[in-house]
N, C-alpha and C positions, 0 to 999 in steps of 0.2 A: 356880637350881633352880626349877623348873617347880611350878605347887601344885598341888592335886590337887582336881579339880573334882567337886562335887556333881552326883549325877547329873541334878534338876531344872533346871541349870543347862544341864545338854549337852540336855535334850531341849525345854527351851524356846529354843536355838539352833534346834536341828533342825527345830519348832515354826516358826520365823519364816523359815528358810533356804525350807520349801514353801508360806507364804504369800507370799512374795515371790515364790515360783516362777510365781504365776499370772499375776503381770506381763512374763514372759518370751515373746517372739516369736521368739528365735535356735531354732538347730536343736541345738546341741553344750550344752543343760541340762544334763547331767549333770554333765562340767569345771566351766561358772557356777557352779554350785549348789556342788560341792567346793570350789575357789577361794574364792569369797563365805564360806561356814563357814570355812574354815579364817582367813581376816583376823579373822572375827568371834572366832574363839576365841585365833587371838594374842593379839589388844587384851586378854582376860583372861587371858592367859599359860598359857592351858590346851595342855598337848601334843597332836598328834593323828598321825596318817598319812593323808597321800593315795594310792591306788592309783590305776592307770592298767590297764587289763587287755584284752583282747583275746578275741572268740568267732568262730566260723565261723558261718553261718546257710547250710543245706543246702547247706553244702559246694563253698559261691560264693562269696558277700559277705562280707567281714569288716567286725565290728563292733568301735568301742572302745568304754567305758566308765568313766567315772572314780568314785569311793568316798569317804567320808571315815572313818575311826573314832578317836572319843576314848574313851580309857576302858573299852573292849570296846562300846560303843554306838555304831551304823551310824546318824553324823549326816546323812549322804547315804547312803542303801542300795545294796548291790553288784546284790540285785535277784538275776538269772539267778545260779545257782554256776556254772553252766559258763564262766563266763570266765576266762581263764589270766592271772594277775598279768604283768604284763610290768616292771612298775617303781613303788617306793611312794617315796614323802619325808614 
């Protein structure tokens, strides 16, 4: 069974997931940044969900997106709402 984490906990994750963020050069941050949190909160056996989602942009280009949420708290933010879940774990 899974514990139940303080919230201080998840937002000094989240806290360190965007400081790290500045040392990124890739172009796909968002995945990084989920991926990375979500290791960081196993190690403390904290549950979470990944999302993967998907938007149009003027009805050309599609964009993905990836999320994190522990606890109701958007450790990686979804950002835009317009993006359509396509798949969470």
């Amino acid at each position: 069974m899974e514990e139940q984490p303080e919230a201080f906990e998840l937002i000094e994750i989240r806290k360190a997931i965007r400081r790290a963020n500045k040392l990124a050069f890739w172009k796909n941050i968002c995945l990084v940044k989920s991926v990375a949190a979500r290791f960081m909160l196993q190690r403390r056996k904290i549950d979470s969900v990944m999302y993967l989602g998907l938007q149009f942009k003027d009805k050309k280009e599609l964009i993905a997106h990836a999320w994190l949420i522990a606890d109701d708290i958007q450790i990686t933010p979804k950002g835009n709402i317009n993006y359509k879940e396509i798949f969470s774990v």
